[in-house]
N, C-alpha and C positions, 0 to 999 in steps of 0.2 A: 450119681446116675449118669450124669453128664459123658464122663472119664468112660463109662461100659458103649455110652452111644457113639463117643468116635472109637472108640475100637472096633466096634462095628462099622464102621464107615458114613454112619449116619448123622452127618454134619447137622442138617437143619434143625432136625430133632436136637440135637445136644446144643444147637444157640439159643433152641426155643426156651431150653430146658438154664438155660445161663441167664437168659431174658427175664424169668421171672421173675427171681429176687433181686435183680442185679440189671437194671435198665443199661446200664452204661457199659456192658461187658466188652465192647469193642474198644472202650479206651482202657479199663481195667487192665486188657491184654497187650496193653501197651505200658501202663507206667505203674502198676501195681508195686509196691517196694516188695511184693511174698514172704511176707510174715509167716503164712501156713509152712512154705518150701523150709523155711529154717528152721520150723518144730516136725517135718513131718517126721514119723517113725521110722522110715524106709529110707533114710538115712543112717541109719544103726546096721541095718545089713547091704545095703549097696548106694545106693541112689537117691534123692528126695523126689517127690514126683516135680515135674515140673509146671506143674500149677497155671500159672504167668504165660506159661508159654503156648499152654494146650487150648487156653482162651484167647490169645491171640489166631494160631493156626485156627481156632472153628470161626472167629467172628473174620477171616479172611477167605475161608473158606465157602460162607454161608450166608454173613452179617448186609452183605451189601442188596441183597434182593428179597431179605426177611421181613415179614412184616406180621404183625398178630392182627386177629379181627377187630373193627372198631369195637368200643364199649357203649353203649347207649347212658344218657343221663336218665336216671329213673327217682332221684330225690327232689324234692322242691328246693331246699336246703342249699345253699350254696357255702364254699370254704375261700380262704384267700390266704395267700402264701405271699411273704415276702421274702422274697430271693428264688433265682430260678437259678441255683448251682446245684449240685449232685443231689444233696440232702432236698433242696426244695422240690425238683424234678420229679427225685424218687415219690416223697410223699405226695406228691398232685397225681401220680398214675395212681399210687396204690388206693387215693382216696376217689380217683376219677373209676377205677373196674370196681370199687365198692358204689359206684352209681352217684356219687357228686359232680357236681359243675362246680370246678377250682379255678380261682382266680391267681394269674401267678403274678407279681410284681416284681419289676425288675428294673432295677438304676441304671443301670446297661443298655446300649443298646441292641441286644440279641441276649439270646438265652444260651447259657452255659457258667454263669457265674466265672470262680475263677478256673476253670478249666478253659477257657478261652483266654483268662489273658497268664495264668499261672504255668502252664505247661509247654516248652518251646514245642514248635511243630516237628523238629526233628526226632521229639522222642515222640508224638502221636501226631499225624497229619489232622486239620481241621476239619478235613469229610468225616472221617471214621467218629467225631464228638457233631458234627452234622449230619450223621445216618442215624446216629444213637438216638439224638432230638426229636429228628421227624421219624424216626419211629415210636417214638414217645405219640408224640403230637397225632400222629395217625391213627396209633392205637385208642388213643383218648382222643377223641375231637371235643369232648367238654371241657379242656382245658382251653383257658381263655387269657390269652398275653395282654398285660399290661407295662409295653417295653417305655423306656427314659422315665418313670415312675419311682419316685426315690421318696421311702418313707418319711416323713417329716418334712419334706419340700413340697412334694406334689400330692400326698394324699396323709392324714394322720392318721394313728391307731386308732382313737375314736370314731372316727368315719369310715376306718374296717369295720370295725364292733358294731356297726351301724348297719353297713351294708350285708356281712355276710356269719352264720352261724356260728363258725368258731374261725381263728385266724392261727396260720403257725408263722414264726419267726424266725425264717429261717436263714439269715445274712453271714456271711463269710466270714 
């Protein structure tokens, strides 16, 4: 659906539309390897779509002033996440718009796991995986950082299991 809204010219709509499954779409459209682009079909009669690139053009085009409405917390229930790199990210928004207050832990000191120290900046500048965050972060204000927090130094599993409903593990 994304690929019909910029044809139309409709950028915001089509990051809004990249945004939901895929928080990170502005670094995706940066260093994706396009696994899809090498099976797509459209390769047998001309061209592969270019995938990689058409999520770069919209999250440059749109990415930088996009924001979704907060989520409210509506559960008692609280979740706790260790590790705030893509995988963790992801599931703290998806579990924060299903109405949880997530607790992220993080060894680091900022959030992006190894996308901050894994990817040079000349293949993704550091804003564009710090717009991707706080747009996280903005959409979900129930997520709650716990940064230089390294499992088994600063907090154990059992005192997750303790504090909050269920815990994901989610470490690099």
């Amino acid at each position: 659906s994304y690929l019909g809204l910029i044809w139309r010219g409709d950028y915001v709509k089509a990051f809004e539309v990249l945004s939901v499954n895929n928080p990170f779409s502005a670094v995706c459209g940066r260093v994706c390897s396009k696994p899809c682009e090498t099976a797509c079909r459209r390769g047998d009669s001309d061209q592969a779509a270019t995938i990689r690139g058409l999520k770069r053009f919209v999250a440059e085009k749109a990415g930088r002033d996009f924001s979704l409405p907060p989520v409210p917390v509506t559960r008692a229930r609280t979740v706790g996440i260790v590790g705030a790199g893509p995988s963790g990210l992801t599931a703290a928004q998806d579990l924060a718009e299903a109405g949880y207050e997530v607790h992220v832990y993080e060894k680091m000191d900022r959030l992006g796991g190894m996308m901050t120290a894994g990817i040079p900046p000349f293949r993704c500048p550091r804003r564009l995986l710090e717009e991707d965050i706080d747009r996280i972060l903005k959409h979900c204000p129930g997520i709650v950082r716990r940064l230089n927090c390294a499992l088994g130094r600063d907090v154990t599993l059992d005192k997750l299991k303790e504090r909050h409903e269920a815990v994901l593990l989610a470490t690099g």
